[in-house]
Z-matrix of the N, CA and C atoms (Angstrom, degrees):
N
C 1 1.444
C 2 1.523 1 108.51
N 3 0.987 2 113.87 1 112.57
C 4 1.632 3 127.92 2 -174.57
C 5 2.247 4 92.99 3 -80.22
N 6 1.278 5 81.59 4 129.91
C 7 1.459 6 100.58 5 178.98
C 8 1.898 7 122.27 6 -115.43
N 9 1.954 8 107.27 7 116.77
C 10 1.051 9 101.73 8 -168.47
C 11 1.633 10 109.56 9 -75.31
N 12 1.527 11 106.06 10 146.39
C 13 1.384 12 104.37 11 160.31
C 14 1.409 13 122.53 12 -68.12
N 15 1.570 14 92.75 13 134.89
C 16 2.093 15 101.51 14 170.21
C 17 1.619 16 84.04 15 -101.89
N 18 1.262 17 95.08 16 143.23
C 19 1.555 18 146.40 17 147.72
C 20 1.465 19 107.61 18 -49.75
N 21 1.326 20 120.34 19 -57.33
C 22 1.912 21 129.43 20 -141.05
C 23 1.710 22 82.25 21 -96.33
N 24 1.028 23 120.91 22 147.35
C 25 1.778 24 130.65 23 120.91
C 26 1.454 25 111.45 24 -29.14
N 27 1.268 26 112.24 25 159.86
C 28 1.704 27 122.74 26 155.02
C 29 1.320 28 93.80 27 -66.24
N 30 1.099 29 123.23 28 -55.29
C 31 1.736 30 125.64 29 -157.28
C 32 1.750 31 96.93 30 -67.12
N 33 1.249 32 119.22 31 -37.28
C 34 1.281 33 88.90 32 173.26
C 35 1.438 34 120.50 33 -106.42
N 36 1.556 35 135.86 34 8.02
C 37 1.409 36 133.00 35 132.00
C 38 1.665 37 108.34 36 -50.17
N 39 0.867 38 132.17 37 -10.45
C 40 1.330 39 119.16 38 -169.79
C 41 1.855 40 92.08 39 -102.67
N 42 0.983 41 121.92 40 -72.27
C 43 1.582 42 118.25 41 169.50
C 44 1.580 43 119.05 42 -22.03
N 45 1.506 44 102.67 43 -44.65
C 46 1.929 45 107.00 44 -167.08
C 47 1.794 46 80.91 45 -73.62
N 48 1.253 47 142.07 46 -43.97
C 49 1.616 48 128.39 47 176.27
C 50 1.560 49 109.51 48 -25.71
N 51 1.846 50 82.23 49 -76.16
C 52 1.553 51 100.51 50 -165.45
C 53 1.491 52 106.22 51 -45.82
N 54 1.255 53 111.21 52 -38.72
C 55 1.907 54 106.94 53 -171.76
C 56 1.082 55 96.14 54 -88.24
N 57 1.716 56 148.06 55 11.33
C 58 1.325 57 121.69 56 141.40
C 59 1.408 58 117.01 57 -85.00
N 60 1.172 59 121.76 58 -41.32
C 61 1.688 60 128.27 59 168.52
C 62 1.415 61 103.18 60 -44.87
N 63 1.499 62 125.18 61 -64.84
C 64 1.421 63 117.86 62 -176.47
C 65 1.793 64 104.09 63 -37.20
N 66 1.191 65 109.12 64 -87.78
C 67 1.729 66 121.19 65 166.22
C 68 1.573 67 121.17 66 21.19
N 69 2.087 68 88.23 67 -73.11
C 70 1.473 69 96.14 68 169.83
C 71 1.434 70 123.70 69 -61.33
N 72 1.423 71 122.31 70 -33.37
C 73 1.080 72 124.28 71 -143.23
C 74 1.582 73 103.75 72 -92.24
N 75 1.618 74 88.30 73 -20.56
C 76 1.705 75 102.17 74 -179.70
C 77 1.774 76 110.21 75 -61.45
N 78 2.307 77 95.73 76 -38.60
C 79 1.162 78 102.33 77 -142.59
C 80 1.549 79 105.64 78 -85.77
N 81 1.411 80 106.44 79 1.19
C 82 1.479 81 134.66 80 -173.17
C 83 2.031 82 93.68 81 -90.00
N 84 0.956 83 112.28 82 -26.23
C 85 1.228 84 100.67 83 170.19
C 86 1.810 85 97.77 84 89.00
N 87 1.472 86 129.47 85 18.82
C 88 1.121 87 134.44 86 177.19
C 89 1.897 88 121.10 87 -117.27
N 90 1.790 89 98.82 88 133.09
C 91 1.787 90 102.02 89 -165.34
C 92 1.656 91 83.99 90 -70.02
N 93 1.658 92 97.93 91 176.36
C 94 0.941 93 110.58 92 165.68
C 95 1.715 94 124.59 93 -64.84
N 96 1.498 95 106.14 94 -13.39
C 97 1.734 96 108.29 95 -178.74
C 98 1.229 97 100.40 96 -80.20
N 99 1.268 98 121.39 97 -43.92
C 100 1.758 99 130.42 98 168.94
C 101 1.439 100 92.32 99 -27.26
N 102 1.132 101 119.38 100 -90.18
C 103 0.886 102 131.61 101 -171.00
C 104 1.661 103 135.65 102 -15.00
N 105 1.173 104 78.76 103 -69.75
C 106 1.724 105 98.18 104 176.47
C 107 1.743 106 93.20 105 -66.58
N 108 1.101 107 139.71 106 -76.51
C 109 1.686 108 133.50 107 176.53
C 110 1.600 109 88.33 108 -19.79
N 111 0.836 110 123.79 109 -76.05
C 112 1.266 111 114.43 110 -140.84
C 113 2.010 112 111.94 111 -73.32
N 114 1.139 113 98.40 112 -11.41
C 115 1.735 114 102.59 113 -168.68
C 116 1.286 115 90.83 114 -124.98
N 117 1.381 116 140.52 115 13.04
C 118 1.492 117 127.40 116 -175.56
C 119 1.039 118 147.25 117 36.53
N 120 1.599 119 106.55 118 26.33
C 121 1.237 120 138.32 119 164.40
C 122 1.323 121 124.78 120 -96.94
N 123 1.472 122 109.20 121 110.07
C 124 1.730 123 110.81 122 177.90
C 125 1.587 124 119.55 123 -25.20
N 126 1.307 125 107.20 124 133.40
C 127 1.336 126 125.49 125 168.77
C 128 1.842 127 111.51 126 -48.94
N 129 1.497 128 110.60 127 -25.79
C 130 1.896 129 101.35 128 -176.22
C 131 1.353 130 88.98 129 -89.96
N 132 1.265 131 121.51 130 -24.81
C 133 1.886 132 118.19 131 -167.58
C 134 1.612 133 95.44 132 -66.27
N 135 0.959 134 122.78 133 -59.51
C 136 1.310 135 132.14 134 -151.74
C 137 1.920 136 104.26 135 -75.42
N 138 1.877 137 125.71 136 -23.03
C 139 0.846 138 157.59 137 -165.51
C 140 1.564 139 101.65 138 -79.93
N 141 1.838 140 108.29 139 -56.92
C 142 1.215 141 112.64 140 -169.47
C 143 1.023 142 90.16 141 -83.13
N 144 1.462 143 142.05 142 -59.21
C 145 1.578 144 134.67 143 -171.93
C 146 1.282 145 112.39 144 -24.08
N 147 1.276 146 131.29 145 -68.42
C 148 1.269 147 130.95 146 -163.32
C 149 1.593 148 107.58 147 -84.35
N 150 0.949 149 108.00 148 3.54
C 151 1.883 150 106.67 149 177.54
C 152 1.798 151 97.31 150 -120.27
N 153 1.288 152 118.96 151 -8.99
C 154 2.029 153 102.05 152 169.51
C 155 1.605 154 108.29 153 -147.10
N 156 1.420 155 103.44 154 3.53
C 157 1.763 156 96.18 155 -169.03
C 158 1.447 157 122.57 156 110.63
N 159 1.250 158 111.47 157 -36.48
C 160 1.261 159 121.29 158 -148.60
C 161 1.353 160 107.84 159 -81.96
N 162 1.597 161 128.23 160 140.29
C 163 1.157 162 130.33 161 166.23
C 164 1.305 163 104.93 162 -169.91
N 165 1.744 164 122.81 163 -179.59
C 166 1.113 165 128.20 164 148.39
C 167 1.325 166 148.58 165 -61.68
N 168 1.210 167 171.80 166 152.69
C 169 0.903 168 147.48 167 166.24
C 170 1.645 169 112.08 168 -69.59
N 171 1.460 170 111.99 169 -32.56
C 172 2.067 171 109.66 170 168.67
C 173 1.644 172 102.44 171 -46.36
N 174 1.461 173 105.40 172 -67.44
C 175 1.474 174 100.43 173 -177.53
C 176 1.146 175 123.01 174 -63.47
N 177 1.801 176 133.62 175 -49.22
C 178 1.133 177 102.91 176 156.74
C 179 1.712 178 142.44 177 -2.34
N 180 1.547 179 101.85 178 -73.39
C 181 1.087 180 113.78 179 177.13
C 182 1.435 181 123.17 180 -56.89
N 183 1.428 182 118.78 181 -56.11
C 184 1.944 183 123.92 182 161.88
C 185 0.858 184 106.88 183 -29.73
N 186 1.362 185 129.61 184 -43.37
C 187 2.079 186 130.13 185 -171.82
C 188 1.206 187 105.70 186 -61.30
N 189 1.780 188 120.20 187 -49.49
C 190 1.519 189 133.79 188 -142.03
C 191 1.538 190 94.22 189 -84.28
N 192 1.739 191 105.96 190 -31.86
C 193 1.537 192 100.29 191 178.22
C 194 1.372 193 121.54 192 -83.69
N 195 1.492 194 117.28 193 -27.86
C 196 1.580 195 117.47 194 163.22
C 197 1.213 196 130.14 195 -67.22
N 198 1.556 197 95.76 196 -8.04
C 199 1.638 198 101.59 197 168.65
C 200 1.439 199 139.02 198 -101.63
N 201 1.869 200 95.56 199 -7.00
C 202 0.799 201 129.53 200 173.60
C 203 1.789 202 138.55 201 86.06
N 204 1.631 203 91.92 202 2.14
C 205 1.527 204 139.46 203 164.85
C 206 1.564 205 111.77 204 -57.58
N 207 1.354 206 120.05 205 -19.28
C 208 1.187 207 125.27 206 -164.83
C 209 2.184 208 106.31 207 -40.60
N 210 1.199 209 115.11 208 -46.09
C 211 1.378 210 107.69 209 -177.01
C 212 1.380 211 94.92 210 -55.68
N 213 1.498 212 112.64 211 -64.75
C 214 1.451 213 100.20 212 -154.96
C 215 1.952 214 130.92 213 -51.88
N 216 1.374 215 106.79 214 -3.94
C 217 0.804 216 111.10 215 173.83
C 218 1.233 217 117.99 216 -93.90
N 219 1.700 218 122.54 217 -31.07
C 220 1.494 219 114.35 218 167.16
C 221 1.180 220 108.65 219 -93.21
N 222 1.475 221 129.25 220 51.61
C 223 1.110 222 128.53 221 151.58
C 224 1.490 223 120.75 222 -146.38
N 225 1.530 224 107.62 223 18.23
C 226 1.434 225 151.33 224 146.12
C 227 2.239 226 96.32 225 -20.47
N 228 0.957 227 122.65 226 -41.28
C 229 1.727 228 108.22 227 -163.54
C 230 1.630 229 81.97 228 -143.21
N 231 1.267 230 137.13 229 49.03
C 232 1.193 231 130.71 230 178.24
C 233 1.452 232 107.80 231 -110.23
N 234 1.147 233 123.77 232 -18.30
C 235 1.446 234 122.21 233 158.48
C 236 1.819 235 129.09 234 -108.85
N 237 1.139 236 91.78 235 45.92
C 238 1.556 237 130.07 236 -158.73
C 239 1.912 238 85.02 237 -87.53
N 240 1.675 239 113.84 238 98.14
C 241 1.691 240 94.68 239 175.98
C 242 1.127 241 107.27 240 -113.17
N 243 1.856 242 127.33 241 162.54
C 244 1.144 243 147.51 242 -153.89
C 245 1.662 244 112.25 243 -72.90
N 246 1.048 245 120.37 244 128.47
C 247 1.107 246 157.60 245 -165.67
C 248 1.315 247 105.97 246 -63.82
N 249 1.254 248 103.71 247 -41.72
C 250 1.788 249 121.53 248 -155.80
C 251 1.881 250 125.65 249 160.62
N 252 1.481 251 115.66 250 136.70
C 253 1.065 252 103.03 251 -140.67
C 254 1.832 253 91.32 252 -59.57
N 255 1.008 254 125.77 253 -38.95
C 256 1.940 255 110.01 254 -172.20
C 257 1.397 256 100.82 255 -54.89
N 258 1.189 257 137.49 256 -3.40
C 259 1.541 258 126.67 257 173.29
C 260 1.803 259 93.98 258 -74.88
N 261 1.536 260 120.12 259 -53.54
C 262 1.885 261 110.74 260 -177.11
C 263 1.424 262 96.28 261 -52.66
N 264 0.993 263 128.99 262 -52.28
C 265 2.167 264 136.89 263 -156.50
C 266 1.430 265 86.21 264 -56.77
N 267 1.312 266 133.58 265 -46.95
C 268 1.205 267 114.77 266 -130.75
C 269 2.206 268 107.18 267 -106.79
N 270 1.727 269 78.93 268 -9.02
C 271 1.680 270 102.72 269 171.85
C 272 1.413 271 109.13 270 -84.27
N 273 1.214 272 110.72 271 -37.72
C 274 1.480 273 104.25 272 178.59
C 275 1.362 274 117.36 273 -99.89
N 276 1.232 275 122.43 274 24.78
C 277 1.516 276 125.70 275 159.41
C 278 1.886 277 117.68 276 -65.40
């Protein structure tokens, strides 16, 4: 399996997230305390997220549903295509 090079860090794929989540959340017209009330995710979680990346994947998800993003995130690797045919063989085992 031939592997493409990334460019980004994790740390900074993880930031370009947070600064799209921030984005929405801005574009929703909601603070970050909004926020957290509303997705039940601490106000520092949600604070550091959008200032280094960092989060959980639980919270992650609480955000995506208070924001109402929830598909787009489980459908995050859904157009994910095959590599090679032992990648189909090896899914349908």
């Amino acid at each position: 399996m031939s592997r493409k090079y990334i460019w980004e860090t994790p740390e900074e794929i993880n930031r370009g997230i947070a600064n799209k989540i921030k984005n929405i959340r801005k574009r929703r017209k909601l603070s970050q305390l909004a926020l957290s009330e509303l997705s039940g995710v601490s106000y520092g979680s949600i604070k550091r997220f959008e200032a280094t990346g960092d989060i959980s994947l639980k919270s992650l998800t609480r955000i995506a549903i208070a924001l109402n993003i929830a598909d787009d995130l489980k459908n995050i690797f859904s157009d994910i295509e095959y590599s090679s045919l032992q990648e189909v063989i090896n899914e349908n085992r």
